[in-house]
C-alpha positions as CSV (number, residue, x, y, z in Angstrom):
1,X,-5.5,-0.4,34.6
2,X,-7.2,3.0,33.4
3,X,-7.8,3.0,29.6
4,X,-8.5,5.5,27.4
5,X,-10.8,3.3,24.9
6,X,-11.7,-0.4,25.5
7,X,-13.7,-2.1,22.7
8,X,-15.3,-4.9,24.0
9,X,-17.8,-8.2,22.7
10,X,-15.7,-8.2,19.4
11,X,-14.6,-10.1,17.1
12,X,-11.0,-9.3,17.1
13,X,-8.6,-10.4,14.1
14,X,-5.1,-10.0,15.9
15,X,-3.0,-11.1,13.5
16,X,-0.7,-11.7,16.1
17,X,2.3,-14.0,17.0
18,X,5.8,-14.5,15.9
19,X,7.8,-11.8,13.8
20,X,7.7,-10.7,9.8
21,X,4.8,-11.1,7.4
22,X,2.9,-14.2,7.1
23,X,3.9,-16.8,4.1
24,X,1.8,-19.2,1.9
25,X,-0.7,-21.3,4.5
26,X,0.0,-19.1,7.5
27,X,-1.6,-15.9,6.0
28,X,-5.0,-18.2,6.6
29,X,-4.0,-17.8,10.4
30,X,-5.0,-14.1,12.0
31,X,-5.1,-15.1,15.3
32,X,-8.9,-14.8,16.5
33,X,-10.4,-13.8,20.0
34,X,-13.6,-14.3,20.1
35,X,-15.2,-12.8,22.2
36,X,-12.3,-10.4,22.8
37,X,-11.5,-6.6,23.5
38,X,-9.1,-4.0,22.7
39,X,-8.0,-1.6,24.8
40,X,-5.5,1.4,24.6
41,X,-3.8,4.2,26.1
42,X,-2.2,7.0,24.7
43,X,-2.0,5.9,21.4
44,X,-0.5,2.8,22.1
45,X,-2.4,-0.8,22.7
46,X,-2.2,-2.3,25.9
47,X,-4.9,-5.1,26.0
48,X,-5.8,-7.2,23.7
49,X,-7.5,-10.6,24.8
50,X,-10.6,-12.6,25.6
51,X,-13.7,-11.0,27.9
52,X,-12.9,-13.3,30.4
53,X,-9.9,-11.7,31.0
54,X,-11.5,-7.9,31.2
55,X,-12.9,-8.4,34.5
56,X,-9.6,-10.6,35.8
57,X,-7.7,-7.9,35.4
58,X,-9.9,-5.0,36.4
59,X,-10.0,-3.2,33.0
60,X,-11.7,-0.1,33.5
61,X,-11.7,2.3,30.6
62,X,-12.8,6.4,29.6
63,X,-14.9,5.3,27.1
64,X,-16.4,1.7,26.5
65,X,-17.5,0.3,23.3
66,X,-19.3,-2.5,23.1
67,X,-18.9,-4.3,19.4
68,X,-22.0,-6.5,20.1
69,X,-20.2,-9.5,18.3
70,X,-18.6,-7.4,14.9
71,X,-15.9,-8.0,13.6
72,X,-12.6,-5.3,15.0
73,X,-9.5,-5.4,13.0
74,X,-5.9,-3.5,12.7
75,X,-5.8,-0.3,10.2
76,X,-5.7,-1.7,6.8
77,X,-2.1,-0.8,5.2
78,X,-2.4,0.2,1.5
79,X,1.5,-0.5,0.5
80,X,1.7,0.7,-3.1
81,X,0.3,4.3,-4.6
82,X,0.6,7.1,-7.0
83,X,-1.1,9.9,-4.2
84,X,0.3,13.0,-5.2
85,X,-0.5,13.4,-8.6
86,X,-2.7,16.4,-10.5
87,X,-4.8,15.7,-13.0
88,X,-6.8,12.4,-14.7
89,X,-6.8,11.0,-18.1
90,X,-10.5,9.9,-18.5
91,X,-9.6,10.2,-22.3
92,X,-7.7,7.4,-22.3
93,X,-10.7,4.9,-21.7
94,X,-11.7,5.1,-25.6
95,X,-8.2,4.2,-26.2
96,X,-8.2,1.2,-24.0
97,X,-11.4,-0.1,-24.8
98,X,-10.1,-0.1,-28.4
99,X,-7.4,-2.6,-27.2
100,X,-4.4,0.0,-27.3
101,X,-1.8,-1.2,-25.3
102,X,-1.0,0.5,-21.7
103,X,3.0,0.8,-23.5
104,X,1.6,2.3,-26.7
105,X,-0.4,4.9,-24.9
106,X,3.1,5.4,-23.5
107,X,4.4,5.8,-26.3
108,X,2.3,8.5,-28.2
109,X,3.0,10.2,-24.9
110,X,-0.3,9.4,-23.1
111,X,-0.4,7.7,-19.6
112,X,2.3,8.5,-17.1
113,X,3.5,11.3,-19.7
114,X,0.4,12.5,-20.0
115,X,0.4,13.0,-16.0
116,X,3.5,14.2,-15.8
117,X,2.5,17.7,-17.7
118,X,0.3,18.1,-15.5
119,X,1.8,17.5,-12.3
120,X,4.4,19.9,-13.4
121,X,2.3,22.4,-14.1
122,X,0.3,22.3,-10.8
123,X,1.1,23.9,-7.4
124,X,1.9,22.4,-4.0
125,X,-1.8,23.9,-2.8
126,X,-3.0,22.2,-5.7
127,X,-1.5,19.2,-5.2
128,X,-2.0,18.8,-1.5
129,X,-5.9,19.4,-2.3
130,X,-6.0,16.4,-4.4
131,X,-4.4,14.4,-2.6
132,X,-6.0,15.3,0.4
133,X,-9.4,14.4,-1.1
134,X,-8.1,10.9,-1.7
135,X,-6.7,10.5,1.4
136,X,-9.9,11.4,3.0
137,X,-11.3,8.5,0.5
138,X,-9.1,5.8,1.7
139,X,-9.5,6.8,5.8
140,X,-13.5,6.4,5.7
141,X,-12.7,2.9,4.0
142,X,-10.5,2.0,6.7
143,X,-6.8,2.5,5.6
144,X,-4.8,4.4,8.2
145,X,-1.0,3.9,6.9
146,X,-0.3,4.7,3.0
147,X,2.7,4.3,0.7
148,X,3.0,7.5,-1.7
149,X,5.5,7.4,-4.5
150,X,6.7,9.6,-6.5
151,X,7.2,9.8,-10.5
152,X,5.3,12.3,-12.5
153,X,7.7,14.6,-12.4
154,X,11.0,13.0,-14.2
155,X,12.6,16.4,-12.9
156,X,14.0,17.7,-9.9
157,X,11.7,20.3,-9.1
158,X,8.8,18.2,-9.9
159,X,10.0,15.1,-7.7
160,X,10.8,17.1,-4.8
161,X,7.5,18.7,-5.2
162,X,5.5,15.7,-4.9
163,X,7.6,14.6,-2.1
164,X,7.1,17.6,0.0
165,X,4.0,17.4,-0.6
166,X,3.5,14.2,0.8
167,X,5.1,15.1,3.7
168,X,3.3,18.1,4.2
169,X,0.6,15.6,4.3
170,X,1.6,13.4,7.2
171,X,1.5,16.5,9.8
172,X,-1.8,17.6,8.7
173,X,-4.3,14.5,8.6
174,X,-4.5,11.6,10.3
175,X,-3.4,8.6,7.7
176,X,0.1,7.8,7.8
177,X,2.4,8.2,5.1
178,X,5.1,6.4,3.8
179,X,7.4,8.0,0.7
180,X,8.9,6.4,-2.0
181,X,11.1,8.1,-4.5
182,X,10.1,6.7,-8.0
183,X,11.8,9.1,-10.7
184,X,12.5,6.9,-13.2
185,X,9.1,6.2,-13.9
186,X,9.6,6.6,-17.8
187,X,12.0,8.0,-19.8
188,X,11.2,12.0,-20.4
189,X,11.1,13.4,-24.2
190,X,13.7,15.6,-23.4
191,X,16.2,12.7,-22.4
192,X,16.5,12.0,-26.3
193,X,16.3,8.3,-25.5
194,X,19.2,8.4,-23.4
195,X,18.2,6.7,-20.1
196,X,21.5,6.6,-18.7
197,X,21.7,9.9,-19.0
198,X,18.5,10.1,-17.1
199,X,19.3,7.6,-14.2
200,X,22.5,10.0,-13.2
201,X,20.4,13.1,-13.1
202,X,17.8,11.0,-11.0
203,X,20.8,9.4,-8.6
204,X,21.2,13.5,-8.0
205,X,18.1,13.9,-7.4
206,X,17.8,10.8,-4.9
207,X,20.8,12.1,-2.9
208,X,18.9,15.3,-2.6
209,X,15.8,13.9,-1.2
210,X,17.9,11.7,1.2
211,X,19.6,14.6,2.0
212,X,16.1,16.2,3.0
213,X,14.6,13.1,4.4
214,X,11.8,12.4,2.2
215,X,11.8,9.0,1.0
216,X,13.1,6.0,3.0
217,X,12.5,4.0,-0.2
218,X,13.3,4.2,-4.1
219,X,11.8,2.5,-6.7
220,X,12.1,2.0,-10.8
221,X,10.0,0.6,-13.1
222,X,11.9,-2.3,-14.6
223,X,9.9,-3.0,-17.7
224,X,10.7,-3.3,-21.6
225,X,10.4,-0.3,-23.1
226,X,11.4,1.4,-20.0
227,X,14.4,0.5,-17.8
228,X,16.3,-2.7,-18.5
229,X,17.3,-4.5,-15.8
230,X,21.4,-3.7,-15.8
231,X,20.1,0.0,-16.0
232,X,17.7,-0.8,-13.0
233,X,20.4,-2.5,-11.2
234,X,22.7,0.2,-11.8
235,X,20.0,2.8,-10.4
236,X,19.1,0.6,-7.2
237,X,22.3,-0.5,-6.1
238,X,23.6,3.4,-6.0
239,X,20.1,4.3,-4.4
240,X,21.1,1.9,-1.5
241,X,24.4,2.9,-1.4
242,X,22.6,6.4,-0.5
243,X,20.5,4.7,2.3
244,X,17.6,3.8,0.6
245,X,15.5,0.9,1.0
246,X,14.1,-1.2,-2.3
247,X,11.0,-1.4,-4.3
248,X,11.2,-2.9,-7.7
249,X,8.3,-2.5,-10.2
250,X,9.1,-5.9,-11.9
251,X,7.5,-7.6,-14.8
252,X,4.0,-6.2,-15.1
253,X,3.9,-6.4,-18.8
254,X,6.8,-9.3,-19.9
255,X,9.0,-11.4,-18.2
256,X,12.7,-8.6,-18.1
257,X,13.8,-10.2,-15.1
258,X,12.5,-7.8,-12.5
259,X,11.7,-10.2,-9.6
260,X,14.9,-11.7,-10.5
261,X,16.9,-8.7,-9.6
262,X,14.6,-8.0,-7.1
263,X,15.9,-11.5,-5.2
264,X,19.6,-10.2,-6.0
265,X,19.3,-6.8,-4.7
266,X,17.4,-7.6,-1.4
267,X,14.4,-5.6,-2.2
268,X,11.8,-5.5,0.9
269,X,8.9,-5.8,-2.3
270,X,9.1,-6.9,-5.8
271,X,5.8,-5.5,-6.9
272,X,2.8,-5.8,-10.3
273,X,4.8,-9.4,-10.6
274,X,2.3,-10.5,-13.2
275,X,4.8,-11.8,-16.0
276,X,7.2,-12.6,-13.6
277,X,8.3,-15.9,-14.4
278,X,8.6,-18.9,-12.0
279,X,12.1,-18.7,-11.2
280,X,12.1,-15.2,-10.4
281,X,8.8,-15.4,-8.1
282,X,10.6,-18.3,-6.1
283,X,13.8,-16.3,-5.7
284,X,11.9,-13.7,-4.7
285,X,10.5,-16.2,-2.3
286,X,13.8,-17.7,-1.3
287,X,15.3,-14.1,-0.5
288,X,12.4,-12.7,1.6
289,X,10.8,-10.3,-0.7
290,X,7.3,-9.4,-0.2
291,X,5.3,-9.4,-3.4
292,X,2.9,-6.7,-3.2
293,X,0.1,-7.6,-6.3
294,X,-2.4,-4.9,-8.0
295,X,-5.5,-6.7,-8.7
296,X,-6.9,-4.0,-9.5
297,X,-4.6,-2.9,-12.4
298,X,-5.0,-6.2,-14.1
299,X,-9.0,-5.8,-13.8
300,X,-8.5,-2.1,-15.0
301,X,-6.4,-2.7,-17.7
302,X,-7.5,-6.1,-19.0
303,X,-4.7,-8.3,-18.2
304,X,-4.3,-11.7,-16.9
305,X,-4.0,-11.7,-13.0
306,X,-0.9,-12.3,-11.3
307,X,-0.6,-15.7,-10.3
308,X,-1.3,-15.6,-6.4
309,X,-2.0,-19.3,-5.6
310,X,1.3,-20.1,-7.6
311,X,2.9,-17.8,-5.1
312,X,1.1,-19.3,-2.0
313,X,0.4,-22.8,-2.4
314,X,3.8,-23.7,-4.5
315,X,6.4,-21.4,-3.0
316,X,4.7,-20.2,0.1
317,X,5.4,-16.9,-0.4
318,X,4.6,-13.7,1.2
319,X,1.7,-11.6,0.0
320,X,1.1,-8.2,0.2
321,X,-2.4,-6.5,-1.9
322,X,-2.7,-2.8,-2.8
323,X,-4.6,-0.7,-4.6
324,X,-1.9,1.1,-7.4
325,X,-4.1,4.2,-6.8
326,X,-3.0,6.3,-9.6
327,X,-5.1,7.9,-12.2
328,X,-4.0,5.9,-15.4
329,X,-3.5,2.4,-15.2
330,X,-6.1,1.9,-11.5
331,X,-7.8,5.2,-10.5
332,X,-9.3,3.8,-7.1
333,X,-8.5,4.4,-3.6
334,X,-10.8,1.8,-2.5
335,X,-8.4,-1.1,-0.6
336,X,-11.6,-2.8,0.0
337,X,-12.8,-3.4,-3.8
338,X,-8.8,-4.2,-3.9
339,X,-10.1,-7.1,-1.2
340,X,-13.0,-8.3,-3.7
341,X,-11.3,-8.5,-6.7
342,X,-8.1,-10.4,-4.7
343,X,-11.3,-13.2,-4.0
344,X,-12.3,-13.2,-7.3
345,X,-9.1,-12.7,-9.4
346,X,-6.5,-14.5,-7.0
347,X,-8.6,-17.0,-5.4
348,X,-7.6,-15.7,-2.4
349,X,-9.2,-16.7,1.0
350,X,-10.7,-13.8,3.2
351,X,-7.8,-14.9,6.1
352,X,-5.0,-14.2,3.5
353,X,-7.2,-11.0,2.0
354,X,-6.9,-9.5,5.5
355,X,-3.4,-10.5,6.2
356,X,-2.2,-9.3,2.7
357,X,-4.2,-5.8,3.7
358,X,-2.7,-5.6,7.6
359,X,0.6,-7.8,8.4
360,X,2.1,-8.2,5.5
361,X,1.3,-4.8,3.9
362,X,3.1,-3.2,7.2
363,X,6.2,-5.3,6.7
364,X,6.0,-4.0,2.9
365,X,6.3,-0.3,3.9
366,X,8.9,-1.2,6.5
367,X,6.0,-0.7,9.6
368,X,5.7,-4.1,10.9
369,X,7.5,-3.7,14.0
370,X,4.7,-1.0,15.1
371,X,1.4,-1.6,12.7
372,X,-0.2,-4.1,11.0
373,X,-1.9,-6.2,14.5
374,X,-3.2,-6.1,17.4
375,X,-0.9,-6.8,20.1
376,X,-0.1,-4.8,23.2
377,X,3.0,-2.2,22.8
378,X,1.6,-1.5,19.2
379,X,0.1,1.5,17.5
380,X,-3.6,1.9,18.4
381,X,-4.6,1.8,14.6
382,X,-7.8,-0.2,14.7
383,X,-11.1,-0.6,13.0
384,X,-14.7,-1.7,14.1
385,X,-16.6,-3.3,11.0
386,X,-20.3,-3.1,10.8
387,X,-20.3,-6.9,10.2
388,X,-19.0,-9.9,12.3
389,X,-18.2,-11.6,9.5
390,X,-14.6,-11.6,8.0
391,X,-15.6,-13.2,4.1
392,X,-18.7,-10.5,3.8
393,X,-15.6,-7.7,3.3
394,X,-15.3,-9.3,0.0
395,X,-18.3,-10.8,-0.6
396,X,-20.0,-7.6,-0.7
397,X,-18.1,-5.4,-2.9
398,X,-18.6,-1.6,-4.2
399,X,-19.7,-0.5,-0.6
400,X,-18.3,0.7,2.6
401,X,-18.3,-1.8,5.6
402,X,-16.3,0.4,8.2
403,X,-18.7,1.8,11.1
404,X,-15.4,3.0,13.2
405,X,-11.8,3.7,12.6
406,X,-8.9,4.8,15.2
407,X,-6.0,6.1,14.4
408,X,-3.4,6.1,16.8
409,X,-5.7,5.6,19.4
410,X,-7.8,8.8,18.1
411,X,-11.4,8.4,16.7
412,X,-11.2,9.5,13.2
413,X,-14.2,7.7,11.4
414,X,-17.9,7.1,12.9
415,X,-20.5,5.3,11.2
416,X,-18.4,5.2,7.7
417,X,-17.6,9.0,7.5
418,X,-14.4,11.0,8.6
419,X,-14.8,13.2,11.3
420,X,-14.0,16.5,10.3
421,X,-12.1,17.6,12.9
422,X,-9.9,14.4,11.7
423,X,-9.4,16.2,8.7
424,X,-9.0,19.8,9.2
């Protein structure tokens, strides 16, 4: 067999073997090969295995890399985002360093609000620039597939805007995108407090974008103070009606009963789940939903973690990590600080880091059948660390440990940078 790109003397974290993300104890499995190689063709995977078996079957390839022992990996999947977006609110540190609440910024018509002026006022260029930048942030780190929501619009102009955007996006650099429409994100000032008011101007709008194809998922953020959880169930179960698949965000701040609903409604994620309580995590558990959790949020904002081991070790649940890349509440598009603070915060082992950030995360944004490991008849999405050693991702936080990355089969990142004919 003639390949385009073999990798060999690696490492190699498949993550392979059997169907649908990993739960509790199993995430610690991601199916070493060591020494292994990877090899593709076209885009698409066809060897993966030990070195023994390179010369067995007469791999030959156009271009041989030789990993000398590091550690190669799928694409890291960042499953949860705010990407297209204009603006920052910098001001806003003073105010949570003074211990204002993240719902009392809200209120005074800081955070989301506060993004939401300016994302109306700003251009598609505009928008595509800055999200471009970021995207360009998160390749060189390693993530190749990224779920963009929606949100700061509350309008229809606004959320279409973002939405086109995003898919702009996908046919003009090489990380793959994922859309989510999220348009009740917070109640507008000019609702009047009405938010079923709102909710039927944003089930329009969700017909629309279904109606252009520019969301496969829809999202609301179940919360007190912003949409109850008969008004969320409401919303969702006519936003599935319409073809949509679920995301809930569910009990960041108090214990509504979003991961509840989330278990009702068949969400694929229930995600923030840090005040979830323990019935609603286990019938999250019980029904299949992924929880995606935001370590970084609850670092950023000062909040008590979301109770990972509770999740794993009690319920054996399924565990997805993301960054919550938006410029309020967790302005970062590193995944891999995301992967330090999940050691640190969650107690998380570097197995069920890197399963939370590969498998799992591609079952979150509905990609499992095609990303998310290394197995032959998959995407070529693949990355070459600098190190051979999985727990010195985390270990070694605030840098970048990425020498290569491939998209679809494509060289896109060499020696930590993007190429820039990746990202023209």
């Amino acid at each position: 067999m003639k390949l385009d790109v073999l990798i060999t003397n690696a490492r190699v974290a498949t993550l392979a073997g059997g169907s649908g993300p990993r739960r509790g104890r199993a995430m610690r499995d991601v199916g070493w090969v060591t020494p292994g190689a990877v090899g593709w063709k076209d885009g698409v995977i066809r060897f993966v295995g030990p070195m023994a078996d390179v010369a067995r079957h007469g791999l030959e390839a156009d271009a041989v890399v030789d990993a000398g022992g590091r550690l190669v990996t799928p694409g890291l999947v960042d499953p949860h985002t705010h990407l297209v977006h204009a603006g920052s609110r910098e001001n806003e540190l003073a105010l949570k360093l003074d211990g204002v609440p993240y719902l009392e910024i809200l209120r005074q018509g800081g955070g989301i609000l506060s993004t939401v002026r300016a994302t109306r006022a700003a251009d598609e260029p505009a928008l595509m620039a800055q999200a471009r930048t970021s995207l360009r942030r998160m390749l060189a780190q390693g993530v190749t597939t990224v779920e963009a929501k929606s949100g700061y619009g509350l309008d229809e102009a606004t959320e279409l805007k973002q939405l086109r955007v995003a898919q702009q996006l996908c046919s003009s650099q090489p990380v793959e995108l994922v859309s989510t429409f999220l348009g009740p994100h917070a109640l507008p000032p000019e609702a009047g407090g009405d938010a079923g008011a709102f909710l039927d101007q944003m089930l329009a709008v969700a017909a629309q974008v279904r109606r252009e194809g520019l969301a496969e998922f829809a999202d609301i953020f179940c919360e007190a103070g912003v949409f109850s959880v008969e008004q969320s169930r409401r919303y969702l179960a006519r936003c599935r009606e319409l073809g949509f698949q679920l995301k809930i965000h569910a009990d960041e701040v108090e214990p509504l009963g979003g991961a509840e609903l989330a278990a009702e409604l068949g969400a694929v994620t229930a995600d923030h789940v840090i005040a979830a309580s323990d019935n609603g995590l286990r019938a999250c558990v019980e029904a299949g939903v992924i929880l995606v959790l935001l370590p970084g949020t609850s670092w950023n904002l000062g909040a008590a973690p979301a109770r990972a081991r509770f999740i794993l070790d009690d319920l054996g649940g399924a565990v997805a990590l993301a960054t919550d890349y938006n410029p309020g509440s967790c302005p970062t598009e590193s995944l891999q600080l995301i992967m330090a603070f999940a050691a640190n915060l969650y107690r998380m082992t570097p197995e069920e880091i890197l399963t939370a950030v590969t498998r799992n995360a591609a079952y979150a944004v509905g990609r499992g059948h095609r990303i998310g490991t290394l197995e032959a008849g998959k995407q070529a999405d693949v990355i070459l660390w600098q190190t051979d050693s999985l727990a010195y991702i985390p270990y070694h936080f605030g840098v970048n440990h990425v020498d290569q990355v491939y998209k679809r089969g494509v060289l896109v990142v060499a020696n930590g940078q993007v190429l820039e004919e990746a990202s023209a």
